[in-house]
C-alpha positions, 0 to 999 in steps of 0.5 A, a space after each residue: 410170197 412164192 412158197 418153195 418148190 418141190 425140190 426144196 423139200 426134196 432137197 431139205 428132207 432127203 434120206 441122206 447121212 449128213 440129214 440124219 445127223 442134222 435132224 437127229 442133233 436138231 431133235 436133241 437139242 430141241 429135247 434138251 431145251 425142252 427139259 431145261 425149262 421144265 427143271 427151270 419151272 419146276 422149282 416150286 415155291 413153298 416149303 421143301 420136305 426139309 423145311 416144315 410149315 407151321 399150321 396150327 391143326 384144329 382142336 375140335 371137330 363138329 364140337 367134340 375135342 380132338 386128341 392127336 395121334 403119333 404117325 405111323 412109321 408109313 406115315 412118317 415116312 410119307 410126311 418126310 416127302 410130302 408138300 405139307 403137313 400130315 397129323 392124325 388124330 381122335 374124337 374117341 370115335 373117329 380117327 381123322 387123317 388131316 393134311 394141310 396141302 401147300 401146292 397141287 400134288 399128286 401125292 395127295 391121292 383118294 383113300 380108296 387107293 391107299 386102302 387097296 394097296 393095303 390089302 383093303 376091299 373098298 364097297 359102297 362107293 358114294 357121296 354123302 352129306 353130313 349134318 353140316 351139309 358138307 359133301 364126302 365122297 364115302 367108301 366101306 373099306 374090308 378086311 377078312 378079320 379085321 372088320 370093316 371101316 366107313 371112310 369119308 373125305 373131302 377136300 376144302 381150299 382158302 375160298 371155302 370151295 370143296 371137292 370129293 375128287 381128288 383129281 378135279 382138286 388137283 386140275 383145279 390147283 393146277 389151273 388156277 380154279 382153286 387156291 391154297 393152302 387146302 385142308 384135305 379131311 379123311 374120316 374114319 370110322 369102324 363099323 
C-alpha cells in the first residue's frame, strides 16, 4: 500500500470556499445522525409518567407498622415526572421517603441535595450502620428555627446489592453492574 502524498492532503484539506462548505455539510450531517440515534435509544422501556406501575409499599419497617403520608404539593409534582413511584410515610417517629426506581435516572438524587436547595445546612456527613447491619450514608440537616433533622438513605436493587452513593448507583445501572427495580430508602428523624 502506497499512503498518499502530501498534495493529496494539501488538495483535500485546503482553505478554499467550496471545502468549507463540504467540511461544514459533512460536520452537520455527521451531528444529525449523531442525534437521531440517540433519540432512537433514548426511548426507554418501562413506564412513562403517564402510566403508573403498580408497587406494593411496604406495611412495616424494622417491626413497627407503617402509615402512609399525602405527598407534598413539590412532591406530587416531582412523582408526575419521575420513572417510578414515590410515597411518604410514618412509624410515629420517622418520616420515610420511599421510591421505587424502574430504570437509572438522575432524578433520583442525594438528599443532601435536596435539603440545601431548601435552604437546609447539611453537617455531619457519614456512613453509619443500623441495627440490621444495613449501611447509610447519614447527614444533620439545620435550620435556624426549625430545629435540626438526622437524614439516612440508601439504595437496594433486585440481587440485594446496596449503595450509599447515588452516583455509584446510577453508573451502576447504567453499566449493567446492578439491576432493577431498586428501592431507594430515605429516613427522617428530628433531633
Amino acid at each position: 500500500m502506497r499512503w498518499p502524498d502530501a498534495s493529496w492532503s494539501t488538495r483535500c484539506f485546503a482553505n478554499t470556499f467550496a471545502h468549507r462548505v463540504l467540511h461544514k455539510a459533512l460536520f452537520a450531517l455527521v451531528m444529525a445522525l449523531c442525534l437521531a440515534a440517540t433519540l432512537a435509544g433514548g426511548r426507554e422501556a418501562g413506564p412513562s409518567s403517564s402510566a403508573p406501575t403498580a408497587h406494593e409499599w411496604p406495611r412495616e419497617w424494622d417491626g413497627a407498622p407503617l402509615r402512609p403520608l399525602a405527598l407534598s404539593a413539590v412532591e406530587a409534582r416531582f412523582a408526575r415526572q419521575f420513572p417510578g413511584d414515590i410515597a411518604r410515610m410514618t412509624d410515629e417517629r420517622h418520616l420515610f421517603v420511599l421510591r421505587h426506581v424502574v430504570r437509572p435516572t438522575r432524578m433520583l438524587h442525594p438528599a443532601a441535595d435536596c435539603y440545601r436547595a431548601l435552604g437546609w445546612r447539611i453537617e455531619r456527613t457519614r456512613l453509619e450502620r443500623d441495627e440490621q447491619a444495613r449501611l447509610w450514608r447519614c447527614f444533620h440537616a439545620r435550620r435556624d428555627a426549625s430545629g435540626a433533622l438526622r437524614v439516612c438513605e440508601r439504595i437496594e436493587d433486585a440481587a440485594g446489592q446496596a449503595f450509599t452513593d447515588t452516583s455509584a448507583w446510577y453508573w451502576a445501572g447504567v453499566g449493567g453492574r446492578s439491576t432493577g427495580p431498586w428501592q431507594a430508602v430515605t429516613v427522617v428523624t428530628p433531633l
